[in-house]
DSSP file (Angstrom, degrees, kcal/mol; ACC not computed):
  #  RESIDUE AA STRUCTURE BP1 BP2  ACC     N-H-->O    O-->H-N    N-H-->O    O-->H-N    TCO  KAPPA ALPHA  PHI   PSI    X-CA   Y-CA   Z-CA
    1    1 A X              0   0    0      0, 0.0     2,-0.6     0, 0.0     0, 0.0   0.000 360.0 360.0 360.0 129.8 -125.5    2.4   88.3
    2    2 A X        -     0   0    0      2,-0.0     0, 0.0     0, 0.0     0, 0.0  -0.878 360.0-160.8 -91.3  93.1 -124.8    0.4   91.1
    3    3 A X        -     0   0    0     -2,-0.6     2,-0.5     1,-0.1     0, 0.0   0.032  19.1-120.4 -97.9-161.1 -125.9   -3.3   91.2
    4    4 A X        -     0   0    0      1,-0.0    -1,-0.1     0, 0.0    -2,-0.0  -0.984  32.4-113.3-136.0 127.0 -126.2   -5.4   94.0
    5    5 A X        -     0   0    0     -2,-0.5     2,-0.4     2,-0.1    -1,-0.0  -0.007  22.1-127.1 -57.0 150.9 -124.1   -9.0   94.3
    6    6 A X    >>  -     0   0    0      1,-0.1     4,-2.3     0, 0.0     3,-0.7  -0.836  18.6-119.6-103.2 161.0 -125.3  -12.1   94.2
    7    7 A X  T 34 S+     0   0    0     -2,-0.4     4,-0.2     1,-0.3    -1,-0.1   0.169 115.8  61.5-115.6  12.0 -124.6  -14.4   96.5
    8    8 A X  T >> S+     0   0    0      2,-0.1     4,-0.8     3,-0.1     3,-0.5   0.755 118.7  38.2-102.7 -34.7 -122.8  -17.1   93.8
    9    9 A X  H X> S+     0   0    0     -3,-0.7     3,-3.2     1,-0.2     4,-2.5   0.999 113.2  58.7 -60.6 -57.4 -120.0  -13.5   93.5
   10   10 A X  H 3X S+     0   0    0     -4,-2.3     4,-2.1     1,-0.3    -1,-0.2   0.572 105.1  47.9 -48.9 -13.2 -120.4  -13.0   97.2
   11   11 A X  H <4 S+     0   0    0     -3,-0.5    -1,-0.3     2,-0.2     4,-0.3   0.654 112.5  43.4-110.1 -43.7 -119.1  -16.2   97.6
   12   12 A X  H XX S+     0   0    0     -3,-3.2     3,-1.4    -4,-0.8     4,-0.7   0.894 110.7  60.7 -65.8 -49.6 -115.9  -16.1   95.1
   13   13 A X  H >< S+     0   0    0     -4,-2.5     3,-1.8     1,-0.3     6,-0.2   0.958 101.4  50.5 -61.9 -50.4 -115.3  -12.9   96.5
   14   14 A X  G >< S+     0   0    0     -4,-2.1     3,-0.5    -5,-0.3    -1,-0.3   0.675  99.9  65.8 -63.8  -1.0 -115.0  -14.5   99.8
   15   15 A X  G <4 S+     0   0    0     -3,-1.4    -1,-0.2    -4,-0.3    -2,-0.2   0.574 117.0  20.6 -87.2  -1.4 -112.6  -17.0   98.6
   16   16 A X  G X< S-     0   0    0     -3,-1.8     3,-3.7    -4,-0.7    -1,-0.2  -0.460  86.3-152.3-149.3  76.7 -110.0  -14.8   97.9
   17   17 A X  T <  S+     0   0    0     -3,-0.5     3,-0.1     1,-0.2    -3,-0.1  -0.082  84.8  16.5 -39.1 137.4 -110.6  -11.5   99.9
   18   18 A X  T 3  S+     0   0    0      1,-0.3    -1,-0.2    -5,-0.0    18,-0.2   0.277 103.1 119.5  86.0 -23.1 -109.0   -8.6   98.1
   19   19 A X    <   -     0   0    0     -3,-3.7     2,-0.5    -6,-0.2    -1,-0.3  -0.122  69.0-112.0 -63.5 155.2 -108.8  -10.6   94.9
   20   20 A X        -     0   0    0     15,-0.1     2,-0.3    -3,-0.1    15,-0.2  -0.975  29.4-142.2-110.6 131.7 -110.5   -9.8   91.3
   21   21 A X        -     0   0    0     -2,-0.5    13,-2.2     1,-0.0     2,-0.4  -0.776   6.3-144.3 -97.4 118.6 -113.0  -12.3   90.5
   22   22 A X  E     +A   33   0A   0     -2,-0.3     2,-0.4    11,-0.2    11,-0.2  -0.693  30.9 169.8 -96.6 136.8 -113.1  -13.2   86.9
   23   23 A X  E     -A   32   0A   0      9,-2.8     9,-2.2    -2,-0.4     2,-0.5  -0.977  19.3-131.3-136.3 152.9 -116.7  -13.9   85.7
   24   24 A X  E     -A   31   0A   0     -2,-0.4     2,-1.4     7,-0.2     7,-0.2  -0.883  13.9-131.2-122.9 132.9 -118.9  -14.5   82.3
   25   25 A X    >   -     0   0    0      5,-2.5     2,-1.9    -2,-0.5     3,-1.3  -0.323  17.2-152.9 -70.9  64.2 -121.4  -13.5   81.1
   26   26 A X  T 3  S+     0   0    0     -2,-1.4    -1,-0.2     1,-0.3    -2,-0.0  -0.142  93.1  41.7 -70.8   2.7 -123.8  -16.4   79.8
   27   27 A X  T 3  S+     0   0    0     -2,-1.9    -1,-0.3     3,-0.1    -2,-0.1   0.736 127.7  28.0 -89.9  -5.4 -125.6  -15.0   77.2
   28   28 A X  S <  S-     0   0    0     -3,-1.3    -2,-0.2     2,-0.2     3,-0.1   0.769  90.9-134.9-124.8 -51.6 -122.5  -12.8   75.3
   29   29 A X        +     0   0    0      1,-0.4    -3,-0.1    -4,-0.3     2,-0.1   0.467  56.1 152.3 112.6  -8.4 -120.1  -15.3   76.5
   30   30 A X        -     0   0    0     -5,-0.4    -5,-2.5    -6,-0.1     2,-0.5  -0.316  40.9-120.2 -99.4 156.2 -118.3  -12.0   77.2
   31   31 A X  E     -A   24   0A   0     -7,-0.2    -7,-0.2    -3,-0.1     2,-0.1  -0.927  28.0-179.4-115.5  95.0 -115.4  -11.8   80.5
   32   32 A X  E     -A   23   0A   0     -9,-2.2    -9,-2.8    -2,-0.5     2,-0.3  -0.467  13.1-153.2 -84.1 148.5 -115.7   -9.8   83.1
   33   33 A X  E     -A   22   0A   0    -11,-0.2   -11,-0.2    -2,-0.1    -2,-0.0  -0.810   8.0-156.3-139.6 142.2 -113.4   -9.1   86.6
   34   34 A X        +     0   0    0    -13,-2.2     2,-0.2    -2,-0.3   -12,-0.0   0.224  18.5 175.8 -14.1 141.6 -114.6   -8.0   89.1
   35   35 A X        -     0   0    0    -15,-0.2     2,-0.3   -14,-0.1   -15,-0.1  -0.719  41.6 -91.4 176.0 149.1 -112.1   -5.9   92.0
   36   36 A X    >>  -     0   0    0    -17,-0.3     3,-5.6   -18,-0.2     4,-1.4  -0.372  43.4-120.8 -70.0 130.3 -112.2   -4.0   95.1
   37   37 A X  H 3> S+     0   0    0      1,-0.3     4,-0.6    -2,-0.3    -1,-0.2   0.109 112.5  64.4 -51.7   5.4 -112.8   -0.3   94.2
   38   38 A X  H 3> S+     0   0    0     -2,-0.7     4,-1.9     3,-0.1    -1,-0.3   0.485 105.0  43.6 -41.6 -48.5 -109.6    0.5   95.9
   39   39 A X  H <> S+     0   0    0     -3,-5.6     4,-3.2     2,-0.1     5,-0.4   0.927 114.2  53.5 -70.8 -44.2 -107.5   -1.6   93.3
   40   40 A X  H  X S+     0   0    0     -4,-1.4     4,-2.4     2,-0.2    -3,-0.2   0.884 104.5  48.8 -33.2 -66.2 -109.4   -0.2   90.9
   41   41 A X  H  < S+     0   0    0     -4,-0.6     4,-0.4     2,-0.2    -1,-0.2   0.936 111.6  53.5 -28.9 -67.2 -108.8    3.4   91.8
   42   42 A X  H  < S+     0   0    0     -4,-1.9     3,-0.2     1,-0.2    -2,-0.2   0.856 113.0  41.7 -43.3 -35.1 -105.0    2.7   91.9
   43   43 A X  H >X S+     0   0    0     -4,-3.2     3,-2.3     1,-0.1     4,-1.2   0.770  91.2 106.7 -97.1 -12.9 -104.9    1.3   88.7
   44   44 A X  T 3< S+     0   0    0     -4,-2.4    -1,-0.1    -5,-0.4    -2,-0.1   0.619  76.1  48.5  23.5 -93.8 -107.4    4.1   87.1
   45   45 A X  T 34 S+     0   0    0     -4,-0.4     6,-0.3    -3,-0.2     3,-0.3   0.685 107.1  63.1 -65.8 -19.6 -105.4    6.3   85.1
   46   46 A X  T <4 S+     0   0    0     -3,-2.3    -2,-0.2     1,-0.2    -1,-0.2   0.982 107.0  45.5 -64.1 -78.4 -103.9    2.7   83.4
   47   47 A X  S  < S+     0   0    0     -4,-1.2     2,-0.5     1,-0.1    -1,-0.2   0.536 106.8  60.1 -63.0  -5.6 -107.4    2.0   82.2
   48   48 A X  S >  S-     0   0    0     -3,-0.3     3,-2.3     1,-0.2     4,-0.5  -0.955  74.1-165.2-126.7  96.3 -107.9    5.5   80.8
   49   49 A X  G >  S+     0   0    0     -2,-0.5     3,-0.7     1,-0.2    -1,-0.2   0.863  76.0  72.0 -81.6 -15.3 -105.1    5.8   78.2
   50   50 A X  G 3  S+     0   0    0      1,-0.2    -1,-0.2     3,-0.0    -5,-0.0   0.634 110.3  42.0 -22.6 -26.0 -105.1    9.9   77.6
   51   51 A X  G <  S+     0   0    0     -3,-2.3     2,-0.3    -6,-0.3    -1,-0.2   0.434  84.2  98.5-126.1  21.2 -103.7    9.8   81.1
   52   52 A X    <   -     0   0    0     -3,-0.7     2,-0.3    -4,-0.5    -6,-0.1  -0.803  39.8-175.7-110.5 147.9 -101.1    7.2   81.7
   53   53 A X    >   -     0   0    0     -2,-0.3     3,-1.8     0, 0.0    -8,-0.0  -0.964  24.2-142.1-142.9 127.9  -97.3    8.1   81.6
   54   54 A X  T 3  S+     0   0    0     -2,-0.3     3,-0.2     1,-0.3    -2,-0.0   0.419  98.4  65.9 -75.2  -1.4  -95.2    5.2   82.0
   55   55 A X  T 3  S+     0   0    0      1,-0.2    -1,-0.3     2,-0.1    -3,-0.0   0.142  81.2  72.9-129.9  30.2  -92.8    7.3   84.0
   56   56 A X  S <  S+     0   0    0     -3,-1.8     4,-0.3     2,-0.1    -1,-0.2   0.065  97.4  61.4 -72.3   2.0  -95.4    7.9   87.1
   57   57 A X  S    S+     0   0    0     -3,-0.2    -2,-0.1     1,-0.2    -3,-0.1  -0.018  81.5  79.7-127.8  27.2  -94.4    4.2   87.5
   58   58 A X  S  > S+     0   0    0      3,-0.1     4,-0.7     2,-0.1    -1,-0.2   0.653  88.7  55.7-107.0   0.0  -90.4    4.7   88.1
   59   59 A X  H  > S+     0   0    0      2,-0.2     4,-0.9    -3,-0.2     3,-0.1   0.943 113.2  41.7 -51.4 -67.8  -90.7    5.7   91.7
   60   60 A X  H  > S+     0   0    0      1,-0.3     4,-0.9    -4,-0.3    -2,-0.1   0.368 114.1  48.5 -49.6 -33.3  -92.4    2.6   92.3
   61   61 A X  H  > S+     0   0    0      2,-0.2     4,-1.5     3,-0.1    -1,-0.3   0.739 109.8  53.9-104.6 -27.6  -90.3    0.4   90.3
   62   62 A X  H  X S+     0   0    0     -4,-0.7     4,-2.3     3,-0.1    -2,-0.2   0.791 108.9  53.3 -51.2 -29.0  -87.1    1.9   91.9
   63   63 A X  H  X S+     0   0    0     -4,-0.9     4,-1.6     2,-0.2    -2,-0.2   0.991 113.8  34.8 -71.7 -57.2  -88.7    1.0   95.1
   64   64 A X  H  X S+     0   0    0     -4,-0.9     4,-0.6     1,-0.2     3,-0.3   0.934 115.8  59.1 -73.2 -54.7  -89.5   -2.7   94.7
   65   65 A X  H ><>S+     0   0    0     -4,-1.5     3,-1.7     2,-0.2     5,-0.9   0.876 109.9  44.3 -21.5 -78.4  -86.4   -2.8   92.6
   66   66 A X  I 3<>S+     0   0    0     -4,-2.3     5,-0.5     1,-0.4     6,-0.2   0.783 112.2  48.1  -3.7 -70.2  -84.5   -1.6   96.0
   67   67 A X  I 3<5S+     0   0    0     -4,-1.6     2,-0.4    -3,-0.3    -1,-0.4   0.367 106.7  59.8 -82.0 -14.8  -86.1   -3.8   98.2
   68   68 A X  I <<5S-     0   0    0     -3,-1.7     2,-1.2    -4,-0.6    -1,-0.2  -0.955 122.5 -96.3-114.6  79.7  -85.4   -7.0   95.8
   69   69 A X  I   5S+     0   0    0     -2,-0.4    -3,-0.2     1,-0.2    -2,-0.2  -0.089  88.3 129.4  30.5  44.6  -81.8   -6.5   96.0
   70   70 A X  I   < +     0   0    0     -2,-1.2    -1,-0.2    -5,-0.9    -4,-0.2   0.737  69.8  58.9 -67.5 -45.3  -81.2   -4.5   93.0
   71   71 A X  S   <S+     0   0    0     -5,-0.5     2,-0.3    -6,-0.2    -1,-0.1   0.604  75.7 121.2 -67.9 -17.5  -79.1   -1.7   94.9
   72   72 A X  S >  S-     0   0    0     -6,-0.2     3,-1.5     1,-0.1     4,-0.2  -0.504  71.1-132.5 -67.4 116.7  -76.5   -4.3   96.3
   73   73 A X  G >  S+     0   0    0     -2,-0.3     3,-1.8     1,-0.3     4,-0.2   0.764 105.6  62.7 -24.2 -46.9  -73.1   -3.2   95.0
   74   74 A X  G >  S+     0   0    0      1,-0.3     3,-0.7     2,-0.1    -1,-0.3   0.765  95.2  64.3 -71.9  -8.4  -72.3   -7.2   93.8
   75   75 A X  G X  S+     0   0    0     -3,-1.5     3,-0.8     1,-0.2    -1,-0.3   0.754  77.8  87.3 -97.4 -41.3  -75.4   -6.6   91.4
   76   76 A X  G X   +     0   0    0     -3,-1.8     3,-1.1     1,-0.4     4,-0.5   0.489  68.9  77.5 -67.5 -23.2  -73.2   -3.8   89.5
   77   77 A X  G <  S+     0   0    0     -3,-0.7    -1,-0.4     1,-0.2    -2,-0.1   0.127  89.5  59.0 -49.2   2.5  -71.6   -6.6   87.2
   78   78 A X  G X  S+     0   0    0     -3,-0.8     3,-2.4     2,-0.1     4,-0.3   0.739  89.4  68.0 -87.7 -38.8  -74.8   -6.3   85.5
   79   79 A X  T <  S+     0   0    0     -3,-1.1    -2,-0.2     1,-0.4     3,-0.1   0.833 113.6  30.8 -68.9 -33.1  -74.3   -2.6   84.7
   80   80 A X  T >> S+     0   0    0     -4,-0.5     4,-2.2     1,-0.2     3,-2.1   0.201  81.0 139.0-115.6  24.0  -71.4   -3.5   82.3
   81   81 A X  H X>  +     0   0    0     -3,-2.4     4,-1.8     1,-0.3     3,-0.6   0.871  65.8  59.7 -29.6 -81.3  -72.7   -7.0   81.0
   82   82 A X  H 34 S+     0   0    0     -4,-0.3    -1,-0.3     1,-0.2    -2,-0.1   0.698 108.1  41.8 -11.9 -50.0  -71.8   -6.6   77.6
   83   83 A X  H <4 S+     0   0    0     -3,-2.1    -1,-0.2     1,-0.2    -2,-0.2   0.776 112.3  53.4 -83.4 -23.0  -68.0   -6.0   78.2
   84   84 A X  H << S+     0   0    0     -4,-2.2    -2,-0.2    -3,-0.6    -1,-0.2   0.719  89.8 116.8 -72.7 -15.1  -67.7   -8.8   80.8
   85   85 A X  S  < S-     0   0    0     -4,-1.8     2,-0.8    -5,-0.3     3,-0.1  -0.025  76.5-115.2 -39.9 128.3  -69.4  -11.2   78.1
   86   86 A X    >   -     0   0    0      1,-0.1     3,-1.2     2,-0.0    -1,-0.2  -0.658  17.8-151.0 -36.5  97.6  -67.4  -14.0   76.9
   87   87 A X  T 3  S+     0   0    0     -2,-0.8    -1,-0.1     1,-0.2    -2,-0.0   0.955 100.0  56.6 -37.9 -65.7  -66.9  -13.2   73.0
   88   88 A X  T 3  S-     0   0    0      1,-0.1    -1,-0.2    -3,-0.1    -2,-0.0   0.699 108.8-132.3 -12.5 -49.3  -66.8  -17.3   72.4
   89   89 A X    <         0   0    0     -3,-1.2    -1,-0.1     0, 0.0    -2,-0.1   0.771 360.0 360.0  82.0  36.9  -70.1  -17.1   74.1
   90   90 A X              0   0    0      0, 0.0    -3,-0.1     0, 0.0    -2,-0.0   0.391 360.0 360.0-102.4 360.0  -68.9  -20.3   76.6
């Protein structure tokens, strides 16, 4: 079923193009959002939990990781955190 917007959503929905518009419903009280059927699609298999595998989302989190300076060689002082620690804790 398809419905047809109303011009108080069309109106949210133009105030943040591309955005999900959170809405309620006023007899149930109940909380809806809204999203363009493009984010939707992408997040899909996430809403259906029979199919989501947390490790279709390490490509994706290596990538942003990357690109956020994770890969920088000075960063590698993380990798052994624990040994560099101060015992003292100061």
């Amino acid at each position: 079923m398809t419905l047809k917007l109303t011009n108080e959503i069309r109106q949210a929905l133009n105030a943040s193009p591309g955005e999900p518009v959170t809405f309620e419903d006023e007899q149930s009280h109940e909380k809806y959002v809204l999203l363009p059927m493009g984010t939707y699609q992408r997040f899909y298999n996430i809403f259906r939990d029979d199919t989501f595998d947390v490790a279709d989302t390490y490509a994706a989190q290596n990538a942003v990781a990357a690109t956020s300076g994770w890969d920088d060689p000075e960063m590698d002082i993380y990798d052994d955190y624990d040994a560099n620690r101060n015992p003292s804790g100061l």
